[in-house]
C-alpha angles and dihedrals in degrees: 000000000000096000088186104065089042115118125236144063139272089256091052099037116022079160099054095035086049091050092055094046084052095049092050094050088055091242102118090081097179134005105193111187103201107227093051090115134032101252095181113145111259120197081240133003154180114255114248132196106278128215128262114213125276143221108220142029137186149200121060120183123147121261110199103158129339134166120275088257100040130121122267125234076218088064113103097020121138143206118223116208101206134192108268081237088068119111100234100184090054097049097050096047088056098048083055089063095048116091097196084075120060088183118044109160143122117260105264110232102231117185147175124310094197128106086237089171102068105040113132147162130303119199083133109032130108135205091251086162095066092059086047091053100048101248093115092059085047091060090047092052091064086195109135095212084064095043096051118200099246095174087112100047112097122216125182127213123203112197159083099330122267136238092250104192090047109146097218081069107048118191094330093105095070091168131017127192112203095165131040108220136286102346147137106254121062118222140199130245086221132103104224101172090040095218094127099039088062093044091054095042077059091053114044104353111160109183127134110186134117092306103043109216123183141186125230083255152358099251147151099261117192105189114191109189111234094178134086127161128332119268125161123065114234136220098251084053098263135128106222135194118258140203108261098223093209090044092049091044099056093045092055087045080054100048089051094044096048083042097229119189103242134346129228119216110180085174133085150181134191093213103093118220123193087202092063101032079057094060087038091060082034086074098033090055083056102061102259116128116221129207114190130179118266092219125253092248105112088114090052120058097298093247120202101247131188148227073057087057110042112100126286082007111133105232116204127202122196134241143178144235094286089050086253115145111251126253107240092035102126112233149227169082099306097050110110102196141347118222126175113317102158127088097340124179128222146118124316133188116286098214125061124280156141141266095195130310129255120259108255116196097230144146084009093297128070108263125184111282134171107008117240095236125210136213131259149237082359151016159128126265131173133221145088082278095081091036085063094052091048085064103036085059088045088060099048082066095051093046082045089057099040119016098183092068109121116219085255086054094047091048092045091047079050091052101053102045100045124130105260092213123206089250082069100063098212090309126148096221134354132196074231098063118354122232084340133282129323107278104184096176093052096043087062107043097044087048094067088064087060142040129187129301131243 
């Protein structure tokens, strides 16, 4: 936006005066609108220039319903990239008087909800959490009706890229999105933290071998990549990998535009953000269920996160073996279900990478330092992350079985099937676990009884 041709006084608009101050003194260094460039997922594709963070974002309108094909209160909105000597309180508090804005925050920082830290191979290991969850009874029925086709149901997944021609998931990823349109950053079509590629392995693995490893479903997966490089030192002396927001926003605008089924975000934040909660109840509106980690932070101040949090959004906790909930799952009253989270098995990227670096002491600031590296092929991780992507793949099936299911529908058919665990204790719903733990089988067979509502 050119802020100095822009109309109106310093009483009316402090934000838009401010913005204008701020452009003539060069320290607006990038505005960035989001839908500039078309960031839908292509089978192959030619890199393009990927987004850095930013500092500022505008517009907010409420978006109760709208048609598949309406306009959306998040178009037209822009990130501002501003100098690290900006004031950034003051100038979105500013922005927040000024009519002419409806956003004005500051871009949330959403990162990983993985265990990154203790993956580790898995010559050994088996997908216990497929038995718990009923999947392995469903294949034993050998009743379509119970084994839905789920190739046409699209599911989306947000995250740190995927290994697409990995064998472990045979044809399931159909487009993969690795950039996000004409910007400053390149990025790279590899997942080097290998985070997305084993969400996606829960949800639609396809591999027979000596070791025979499965996803929830045979389904169309479409994977955008929402990380770059790592960039923020954490407090256990690690550099970790973060959620690009331009990246993330323009996947979400995809998503809504391609009209996918349902969305997976494995990634959270606990700063909330009314520009994202409002593409967030964009898709909704459309029709598209989302499932979204609850956060492994249960050991750490159980921090409200979103996307989890944010309204009609599924939120999974995560359990273990013994249908416990797990340690570090984050809790609460918002969260819908909980699903295996502990030691779970699926792809991983064939070729090397990180996790994150650890944090070196160097030139008087840390600096990253010896990667964290992953396994490969294959491996187990732990986190709320993978319980997400148990029940995203959960409902692709049910969407399979009956395609006329609202997201309200899907989230109430959840509800009711769900696992009501000992650590329960008879009760209908616990911050704990939500309304118990993931029971495909019974998701399904109770769902032929029912379609969806009007």
């Amino acid at each position: 936006m050119d802020t100095s041709k822009a109309s109106g006084n310093a009483a009316e608009h402090p934000g838009l005066t401010r913005l204008q101050e701020l452009q003539r003194a060069g320290l607006i260094r990038r505005v960035t609108p989001i839908l500039e460039d078309d960031p839908a997922p292509r089978p192959t594709g030619e890199a393009r220039p990927n987004a850095s963070p930013f500092a500022g974002q505008r517009r907010r309108e409420a978006l109760e319903s709208a048609p598949h094909d309406a306009g959306s209160a998040t178009d037209g909105v822009s990130m501002y990239e501003l100098d690290p000597t900006v004031d950034t309180i003051d100038i979105v508090k500013r922005l927040s008087e000024d009519k002419a804005f409806v956003y004005a925050e500051r871009v949330p920082r959403y990162a990983l909800f993985a265990d990154a830290h203790r993956a580790r191979p898995s010559d050994t290991a088996s997908q216990w959490s497929l038995a718990k969850i009923g999947w392995d009874t469903l294949q034993s029925q050998g009743a379509t009706l119970l084994r839905p086709d789920a190739s046409a149901v699209k599911v989306a997944v947000l995250d740190t890229g995927v290994d697409q021609a990995h064998p472990g998931l045979g044809s399931n990823v159909k487009t993969y999105c690795h950039d996000c349109g004409s910007t400053p950053v390149e990025t790279s079509d590899q997942d080097v933290v290998g985070h997305g590629t084993h969400v996606t392995g829960i949800i639609a693995g396809d591999e027979q071998g000596e070791v025979t490893r499965h996803g929830i479903c045979k389904c169309s997966v479409h994977v955008w990549k929402i990380f770059d490089a790592p960039e923020y030192c954490e407090d256990d002396n690690c550099f970790v990998y973060y959620v690009k927001p331009l990246m993330y926003a323009r996947a979400l605008k995809a998503c809504i535009r391609e009209r996918v089924d349902v969305i997976n975000l494995s990634v959270g934040s606990p700063e909330p953000s009314d520009f994202y909660a409002d593409l967030i109840r964009d898709a909704i509106s459309r029709g598209i269920s989302v499932v979204a980690a609850m956060g492994n932070a249960g050991q750490r101040g159980n921090p409200r996160e979103y996307p989890a949090a944010c309204t009609g959004v599924i939120a999974v906790g995560a359990t273990t073996s013994d249908d416990v909930v797990a340690s570090s799952s984050s809790r609460g009253e918002h969260m819908a279900i909980s699903a295996p989270g502990v030691g779970i098995l699926s792809t991983l990227p064939r070729y090397p990478g990180q996790t994150g670096f650890d944090a070196e002491y160097r030139d008087g600031e840390n600096r990253p330092g010896t990667p964290r590296l992953r396994g490969l092929v294959h491996g187990i991780l732990h986190g709320t992350s993978m319980s997400a992507a148990h029940v995203t793949g959960a409902v692709a099936l049910l969407k399979a079985q009956q395609p006329g299911l609202t997201p309200a529908d899907v989230a109430r058919k959840l509800a009711a099937s769900a696992e009501k665990v000992p650590g329960m204790a008879g009760r209908e719903r616990t911050d704990d676990y939500g309304h118990g733990r993931l029971n495909l089988y019974r998701l399904l067979t109770q769902g032929q009884a029912g379609g969806a509502s009007r």
